[in-house]
N, C-alpha and C positions, 0 to 999 in steps of 0.2 A: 504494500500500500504506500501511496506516496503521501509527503508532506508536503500539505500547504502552506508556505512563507509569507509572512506578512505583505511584507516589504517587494513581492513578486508579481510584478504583471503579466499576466495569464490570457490567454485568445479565447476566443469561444470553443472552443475545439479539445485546450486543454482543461479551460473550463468542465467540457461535458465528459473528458476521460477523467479528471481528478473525484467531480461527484458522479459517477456511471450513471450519468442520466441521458436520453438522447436529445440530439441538438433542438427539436421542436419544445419541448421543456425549457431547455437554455431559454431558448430566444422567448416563450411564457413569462418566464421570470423576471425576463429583462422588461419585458412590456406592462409588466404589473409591477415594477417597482421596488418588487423583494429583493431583484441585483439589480446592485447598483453598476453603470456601467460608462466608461465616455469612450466618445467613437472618432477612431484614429483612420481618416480618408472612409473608406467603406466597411473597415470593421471594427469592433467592439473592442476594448479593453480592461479586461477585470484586476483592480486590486485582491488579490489574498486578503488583506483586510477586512473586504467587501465577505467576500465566502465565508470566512470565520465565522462574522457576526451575524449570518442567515443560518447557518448552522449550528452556532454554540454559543448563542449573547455572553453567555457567562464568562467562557473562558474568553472569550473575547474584553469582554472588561475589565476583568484579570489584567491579560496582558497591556492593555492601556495603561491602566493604572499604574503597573510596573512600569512601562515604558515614560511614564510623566513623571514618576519618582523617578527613576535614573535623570531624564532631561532634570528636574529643575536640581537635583544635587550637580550635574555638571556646571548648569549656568553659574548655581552659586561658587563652585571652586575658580571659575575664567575669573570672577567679580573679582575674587579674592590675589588673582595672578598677575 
């Protein structure tokens, strides 16, 4: 099974291989707003982020939270440098 990266912009394609779901789903999802998505010339671009948070709010907040605690102890350590 593969892992989802935050931080990883994903096509629709890898999209519909990472959740096995097929493309007519994807492109469902995308039109109802559950993915979130922007579109780069003619096709779609999904953050990791974006699938996390449709799949697992929690850990997904999780991870933010951690990720905001790490940012603001780094900004405070530059303040400090």
């Amino acid at each position: 099974m593969s892992e989802i990266k935050p931080n990883e912009v994903y096509t629709t394609e890898e999209t519909q291989k990472l959740l096995k779901i097929s493309n007519s789903t994807v492109k469902r999802l995308l039109k109802s707003g559950l993915l979130r998505a922007n579109k780069v010339g003619k096709q779609y671009r999904i953050l990791g982020h974006e699938l996390l948070q449709m799949l697992s709010p929690d850990i997904d907040r999780k991870a933010t939270a951690a990720y905001q605690k790490i940012k603001s102890k780094t900004k405070d350590n530059l303040k400090n440098w």
